[in-house]
C-alpha atoms as one frame of an Amber mdcrd trajectory, in Angstrom:
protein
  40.549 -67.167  25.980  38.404 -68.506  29.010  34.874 -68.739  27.633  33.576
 -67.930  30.593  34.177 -64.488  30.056  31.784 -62.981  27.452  33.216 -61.317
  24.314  32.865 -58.354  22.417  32.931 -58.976  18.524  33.988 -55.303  16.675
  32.645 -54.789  13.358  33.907 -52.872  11.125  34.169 -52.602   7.082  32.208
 -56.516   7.153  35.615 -57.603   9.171  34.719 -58.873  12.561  37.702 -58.765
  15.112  37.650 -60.770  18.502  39.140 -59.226  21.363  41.225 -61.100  23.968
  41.285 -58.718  27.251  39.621 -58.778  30.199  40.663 -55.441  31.443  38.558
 -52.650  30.205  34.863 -52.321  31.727  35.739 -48.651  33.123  36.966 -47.852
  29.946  33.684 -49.412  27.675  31.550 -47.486  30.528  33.470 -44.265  30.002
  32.761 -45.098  26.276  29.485 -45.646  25.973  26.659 -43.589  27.225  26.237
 -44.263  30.791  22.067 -43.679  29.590  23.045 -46.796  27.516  24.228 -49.189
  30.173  22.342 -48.395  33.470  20.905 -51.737  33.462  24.384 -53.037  33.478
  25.144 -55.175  36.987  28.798 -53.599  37.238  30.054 -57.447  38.905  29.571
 -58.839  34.964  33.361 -58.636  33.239  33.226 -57.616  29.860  36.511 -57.906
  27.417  37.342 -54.378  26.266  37.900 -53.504  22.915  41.132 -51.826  23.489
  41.313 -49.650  20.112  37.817 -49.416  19.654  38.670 -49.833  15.728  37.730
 -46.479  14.527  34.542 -45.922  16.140  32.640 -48.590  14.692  29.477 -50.774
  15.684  29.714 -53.278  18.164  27.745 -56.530  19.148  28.287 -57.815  22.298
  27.428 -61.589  21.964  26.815 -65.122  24.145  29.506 -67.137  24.268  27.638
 -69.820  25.775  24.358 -70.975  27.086  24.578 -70.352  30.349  26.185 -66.833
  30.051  24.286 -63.601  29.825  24.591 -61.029  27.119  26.356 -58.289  28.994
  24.397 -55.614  27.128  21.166 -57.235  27.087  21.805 -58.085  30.661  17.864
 -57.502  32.263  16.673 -57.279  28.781  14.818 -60.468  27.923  11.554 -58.746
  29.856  12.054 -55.159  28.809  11.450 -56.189  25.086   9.129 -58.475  23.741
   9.858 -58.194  20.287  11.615 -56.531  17.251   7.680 -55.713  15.806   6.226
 -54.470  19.320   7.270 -50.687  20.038   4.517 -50.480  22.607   5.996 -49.224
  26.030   4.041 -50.588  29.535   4.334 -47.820  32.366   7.120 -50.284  34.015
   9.041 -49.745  31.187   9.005 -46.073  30.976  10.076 -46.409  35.120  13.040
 -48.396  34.417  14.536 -45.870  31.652  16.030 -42.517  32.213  13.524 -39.192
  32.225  15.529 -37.543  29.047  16.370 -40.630  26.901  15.116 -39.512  23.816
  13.136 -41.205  21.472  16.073 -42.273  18.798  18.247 -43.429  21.456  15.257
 -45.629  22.751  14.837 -46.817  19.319  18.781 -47.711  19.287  19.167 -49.765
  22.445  16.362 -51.881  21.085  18.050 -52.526  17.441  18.606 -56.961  18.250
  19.124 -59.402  16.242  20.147 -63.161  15.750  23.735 -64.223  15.730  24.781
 -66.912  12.908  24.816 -69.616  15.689  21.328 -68.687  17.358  22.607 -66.079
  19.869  20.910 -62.724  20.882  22.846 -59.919  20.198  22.345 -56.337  20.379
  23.691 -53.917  18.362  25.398 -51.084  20.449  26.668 -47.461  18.671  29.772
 -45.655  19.424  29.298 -42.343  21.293  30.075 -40.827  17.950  27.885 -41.852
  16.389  24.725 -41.451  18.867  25.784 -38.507  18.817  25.726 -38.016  14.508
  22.181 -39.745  14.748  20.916 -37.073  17.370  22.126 -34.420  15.580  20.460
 -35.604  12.703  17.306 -36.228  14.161  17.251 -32.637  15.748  18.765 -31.097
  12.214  15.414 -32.721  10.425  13.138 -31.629  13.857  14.427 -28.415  13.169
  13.804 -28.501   9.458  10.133 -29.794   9.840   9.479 -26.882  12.598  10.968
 -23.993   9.983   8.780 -25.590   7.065   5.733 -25.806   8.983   6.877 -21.552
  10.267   7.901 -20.328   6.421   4.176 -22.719   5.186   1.941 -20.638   8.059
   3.850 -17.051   7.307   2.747 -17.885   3.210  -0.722 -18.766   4.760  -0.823
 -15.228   6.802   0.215 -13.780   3.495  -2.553 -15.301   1.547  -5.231 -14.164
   4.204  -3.741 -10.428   4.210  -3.934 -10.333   0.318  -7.274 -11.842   0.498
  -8.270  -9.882   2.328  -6.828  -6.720   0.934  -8.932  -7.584  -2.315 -12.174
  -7.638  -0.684 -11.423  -4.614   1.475 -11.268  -2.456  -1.765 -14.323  -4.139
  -2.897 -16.125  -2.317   0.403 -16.573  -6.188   1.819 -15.309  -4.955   4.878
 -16.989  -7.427   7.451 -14.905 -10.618   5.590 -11.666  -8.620   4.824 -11.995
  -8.042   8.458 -12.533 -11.748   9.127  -9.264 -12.532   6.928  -6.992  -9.949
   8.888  -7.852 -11.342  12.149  -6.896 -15.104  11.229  -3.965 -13.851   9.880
  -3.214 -12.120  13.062  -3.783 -15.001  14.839  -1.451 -16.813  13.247   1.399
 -14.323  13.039   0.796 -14.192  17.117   1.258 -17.428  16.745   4.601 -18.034
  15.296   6.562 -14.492  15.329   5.448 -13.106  18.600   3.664  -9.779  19.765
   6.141  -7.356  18.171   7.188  -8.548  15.018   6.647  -5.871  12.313   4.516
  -8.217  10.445   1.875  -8.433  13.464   1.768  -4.371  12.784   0.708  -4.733
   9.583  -1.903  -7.394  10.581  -3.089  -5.035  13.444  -2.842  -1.803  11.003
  -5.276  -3.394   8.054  -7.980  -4.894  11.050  -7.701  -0.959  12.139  -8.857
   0.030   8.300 -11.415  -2.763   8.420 -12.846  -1.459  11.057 -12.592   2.341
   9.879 -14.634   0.924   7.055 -17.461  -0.291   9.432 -17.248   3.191  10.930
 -16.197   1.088  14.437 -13.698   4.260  14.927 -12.461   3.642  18.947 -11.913
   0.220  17.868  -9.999   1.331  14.758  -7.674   3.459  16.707  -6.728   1.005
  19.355  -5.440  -1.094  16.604  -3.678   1.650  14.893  -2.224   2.723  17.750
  -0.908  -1.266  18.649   0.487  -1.313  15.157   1.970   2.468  15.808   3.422
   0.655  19.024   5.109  -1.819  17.639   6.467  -0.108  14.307   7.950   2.362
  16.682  10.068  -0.682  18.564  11.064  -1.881  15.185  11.958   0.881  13.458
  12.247   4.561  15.621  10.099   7.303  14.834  11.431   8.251  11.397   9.918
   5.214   8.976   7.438   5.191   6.745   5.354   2.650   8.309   5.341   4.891
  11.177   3.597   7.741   9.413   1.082   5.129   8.024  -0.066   4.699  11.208
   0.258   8.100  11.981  -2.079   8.845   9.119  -4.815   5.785   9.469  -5.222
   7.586  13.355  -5.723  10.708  11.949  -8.217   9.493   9.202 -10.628   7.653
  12.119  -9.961  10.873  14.438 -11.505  12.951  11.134 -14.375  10.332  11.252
 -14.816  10.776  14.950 -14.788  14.433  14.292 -11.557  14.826  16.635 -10.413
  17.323  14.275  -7.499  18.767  15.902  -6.276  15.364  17.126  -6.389  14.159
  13.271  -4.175  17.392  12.433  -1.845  16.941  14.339  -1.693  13.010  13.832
  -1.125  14.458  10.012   1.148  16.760  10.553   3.334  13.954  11.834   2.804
  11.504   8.609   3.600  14.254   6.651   6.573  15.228   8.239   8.199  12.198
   8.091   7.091  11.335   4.963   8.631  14.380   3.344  11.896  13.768   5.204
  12.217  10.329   3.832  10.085  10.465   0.680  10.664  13.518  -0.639   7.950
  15.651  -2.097   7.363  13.682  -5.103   5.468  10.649  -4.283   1.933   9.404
  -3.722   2.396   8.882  -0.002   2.958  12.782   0.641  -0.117  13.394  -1.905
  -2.325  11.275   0.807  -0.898  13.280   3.820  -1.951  16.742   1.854  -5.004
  15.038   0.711  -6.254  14.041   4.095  -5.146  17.028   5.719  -7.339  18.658
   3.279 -10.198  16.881   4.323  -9.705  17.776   7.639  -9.615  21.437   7.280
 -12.568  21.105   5.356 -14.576  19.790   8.122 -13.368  22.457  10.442 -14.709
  24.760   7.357 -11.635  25.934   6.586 -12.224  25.769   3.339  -9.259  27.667
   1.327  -6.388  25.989   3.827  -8.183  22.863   2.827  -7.978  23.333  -1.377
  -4.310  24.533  -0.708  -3.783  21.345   0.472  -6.358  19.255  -2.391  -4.393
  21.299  -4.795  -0.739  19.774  -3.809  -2.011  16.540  -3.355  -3.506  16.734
  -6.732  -0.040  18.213  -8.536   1.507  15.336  -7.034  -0.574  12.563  -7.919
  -1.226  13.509 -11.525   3.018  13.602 -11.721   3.436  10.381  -9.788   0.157
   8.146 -10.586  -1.245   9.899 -13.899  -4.576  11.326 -14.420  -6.583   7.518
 -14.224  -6.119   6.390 -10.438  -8.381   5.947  -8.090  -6.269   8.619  -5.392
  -6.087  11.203  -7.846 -10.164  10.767  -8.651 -10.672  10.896  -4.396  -8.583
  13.944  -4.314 -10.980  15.570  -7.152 -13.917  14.632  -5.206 -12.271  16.067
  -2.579 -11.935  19.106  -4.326 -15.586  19.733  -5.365 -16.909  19.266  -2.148
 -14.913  21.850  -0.790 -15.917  24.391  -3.719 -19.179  23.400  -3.160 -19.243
  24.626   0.623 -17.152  27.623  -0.989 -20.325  28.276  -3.190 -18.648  27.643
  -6.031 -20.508  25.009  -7.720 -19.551  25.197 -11.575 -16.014  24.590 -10.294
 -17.320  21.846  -8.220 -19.452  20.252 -11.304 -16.265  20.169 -13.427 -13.858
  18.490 -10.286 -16.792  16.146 -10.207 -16.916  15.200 -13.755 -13.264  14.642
 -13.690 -13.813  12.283 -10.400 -16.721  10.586 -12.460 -14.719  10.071 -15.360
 -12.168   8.390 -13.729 -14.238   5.823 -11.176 -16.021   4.860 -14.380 -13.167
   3.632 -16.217 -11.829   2.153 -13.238 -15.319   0.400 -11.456 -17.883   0.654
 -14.093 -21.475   1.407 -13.308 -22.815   0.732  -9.580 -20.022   1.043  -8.128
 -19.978   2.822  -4.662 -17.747   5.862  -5.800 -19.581   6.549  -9.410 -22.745
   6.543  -7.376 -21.476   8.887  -4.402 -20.334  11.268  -7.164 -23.529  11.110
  -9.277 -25.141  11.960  -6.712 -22.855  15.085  -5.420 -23.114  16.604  -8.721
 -27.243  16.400  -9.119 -26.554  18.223  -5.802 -24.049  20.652  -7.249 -26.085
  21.531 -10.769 -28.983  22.509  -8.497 -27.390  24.791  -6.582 -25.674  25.820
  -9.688 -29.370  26.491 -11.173 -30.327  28.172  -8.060 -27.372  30.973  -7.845
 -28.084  31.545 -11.590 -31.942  32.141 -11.028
C-alpha cells in the first residue's frame, strides 16, 4: 500500500480492518453526510472502505507526519479542544445553517491514536440518523411532559379555584380561573374544550361579583367554542346556555334569560332525561325567572318540578334542593302566602345549617327572609 495515500481503519466488534483501495471517494461522499464533509478539499484521495462492514464506526487516521487527516482536513483551527464547546462567530460561518446541535457535537468526537495520531471518529449515515431520531424522540418527550405537567397545573388552579368560588371568595377564584386560562391558551389553543370550561367558570366568577356584561361575554366565548366541539345538542352546551340566562335574570333581561332556558332545558331533557339534577336547575332557574316577571304560579310550577327531582336524585340534604326551597318561599311570599313561605324557609334553614353551620351567607339570607315572612304572617292575622 503506498503510504502516501491516507487510510481508513473500520472498526467494528473491537476488530480493526485496513483497507487497501484507492478508488472510492464518490462513494465515502455519497456515504457520509455531505453536512459532514464540506470542509473536505475534494483533490485529497481517500481509500474507500468498499463493504463498509456493516455500518460501523470509522476513524480516518495519519499515516504519516506530513499527511493530513482527510476528515480533520481544516480542522486543527476549528477546534481547540475536547473540553472547550465554546463556538467564535467564525465558527458558526464556516458550518452549515441547519446542522443541528448533536451532529455538531459528533464531528467534534477526536481522539488520540495508539501511535500519537489525531483521529476523528466519523458515524455511518445510519447511525446519525438513529442518534437524531433519538435526540428528537427525547425533545419530543421533554415537550409532552412539560404539556401533560402545565394541563395538571391548569387543573389544580380550576379546582382551586372551584373551592373558593363556593366559599363566595369570588375575587381569588376569579384570579385562579384566569391563570389557568392563560395557560390552557397557552398550550391547547383558542378552541380546545378545556379553554371553555376555563372561560365558562371566569363567566360565574364574575356573575358572583355581579360584573354581568362581562359574565356573558365569557359565557358566550365558552358557548362558542363548545358549539365547534361538540354541535348544539351537548350538555356543556346547555351549561352555557343556562349560566347566560342566569346573568340575563341578574341584568333583569328577563325574556332573553327565558329563552336562553328554554334552550338548556331542552337539550338537557333530550339527552338527560327527566330524572337528573341538571334538568332540576333548568326548572329551578326558570322559576326564578318567572318570578321576577311576577309570574308567580308559572314560577312554583316550575320550583315544584325542580324540587320532585332533586329530592329523587340528590335527597332531601343538598345544597340545590335547599336553593330551590328558598326559591319556593319567596315566591309564596309575593303570593301572600307567608305560613307556606315560613315552612319552605325552615326546610331551606334546616338544610344550609347542616351543610355551612352558623354565619354562613345562605343561613343568614334565610334568617333573615323568614323574620320578614313571620311579620307579614303577624300582620295578615291581625
Amino acid at each position: 500500500m503506498n503510504e502516501d495515500f491516507k487510510r481508513i481503519t473500520i472498526v467494528d466488534d473491537g476488530k480493526s480492518y485496513v483497507v487497501s483501495s484507492e478508488q472510492g471517494f464518490d462513494r465515502l461522499l455519497a456515504f457520509f453526510s455531505t453536512s459532514y464533509l464540506e470542509h473536505v478539499d475534494t483533490n485529497d484521495r481517500v481509500f474507500d472502505s468498499t463493504s463498509l462492514v456493516n455500518g460501523g464506526r470509522y476513524i480516518a487516521t495519519d499515516t504519516k507526519e506530513a499527511s493530513t487527516n482527510v476528515m480533520d482536513h481544516q480542522e486543527s483551527q476549528k477546534y481547540r479542544n475536547d473540553d472547550d464547546d465554546d463556538d467564535t462567530d467564525e465558527d458558526n460561518k464556516k458550518r452549515p445553517a441547519d446542522e443541528s446541535t448533536n451532529n455538531k457535537a459528533m464531528r467534534k468526537k477526536k481522539k488520540r491514536s495508539t501511535n500519537g495520531d489525531e483521529v476523528i471518529i466519523i458515524s455511518s449515515d445510519s447511525e446519525i440518523a438513529e442518534t437524531n431520531n433519538d435526540a428528537a424522540e427525547q425533545q419530543l418527550d421533554e415537550r409532552e411532559k412539560k404539556k401533560q405537567q402545565l394541563r395538571k397545573d391548569s387543573s389544580k388552579l380550576m379546582k382551586d379555584g372551584n373551592v373558593l368560588y363556593h366559599q363566595g371568595k369570588h375575587a381569588k377564584a376569579l384570579n385562579l380561573y384566569q391563570q389557568a386560562l392563560e395557560i390552557r391558551l397557552k398550550i391547547l389553543g383558542s378552541r380546545h374544550k378545556d379553554v371553555a370550561v376555563s372561560y365558562n367558570n371566569i363567566g360565574t366568577a364574575l356573575d358572583g361579583q355581579c360584573k354581568y356584561e362581562e359574565a356573558i361575554k365569557m359565557h358566550k366565548e365558552a358557548l362558542e367554542i363548545r358549539l365547534e366541539n361538540f354541535g348544539n345538542r351537548h350538555r356543556d352546551v346547555a351549561q352555557s346556555y343556562n349560566n347566560i340566562g342566569s346573568a340575563l335574570n341578574d341584568q333583569g333581561k328577563y325574556e332573553e334569560a327565558i329563552r336562553m332556558h328554554q334552550k338548556a332545558l331542552e337539550i338537557r331533557l333530550d339527552k338527560l332525561g327527566n330524572s337528573h339534577p341538571d334538568v332540576a336547575l333548568s326548572y329551578n332557574n326558570m322559576g326564578c325567572t318567572l318570578s321576577n316577571q311576577a309570574k308567580y304560579k308559572e314560577a312554583m310550577k316550575m320550583f315544584r318540578q325542580a324540587l320532585d327531582i332533586g329530592l329523587e336524585v340528590l335527597g332531601n340534604r343538598n345544597q340545590q334542593v335547599a336553593n330551590t326551597y328558598r326559591n319556593m318561599g319567596k315566591t309564596l311570599t309575593k303570593l301572600n302566602q307567608h305560613t307556606k313561605a315560613c315552612v319552605m324557609y325552615q326546610q331551606a334553614l334546616d338544610i344550609f345549617l347542616e351543610l355551612h353551620g352558623e354565619g354562613h351567607k345562605d343561613v343568614v339570607d334565610v334568617r333573615k327572609q323568614m323574620a320578614i315572612g313571620f311579620e307579614l304572617q303577624g300582620q295578615q292575622e291581625d
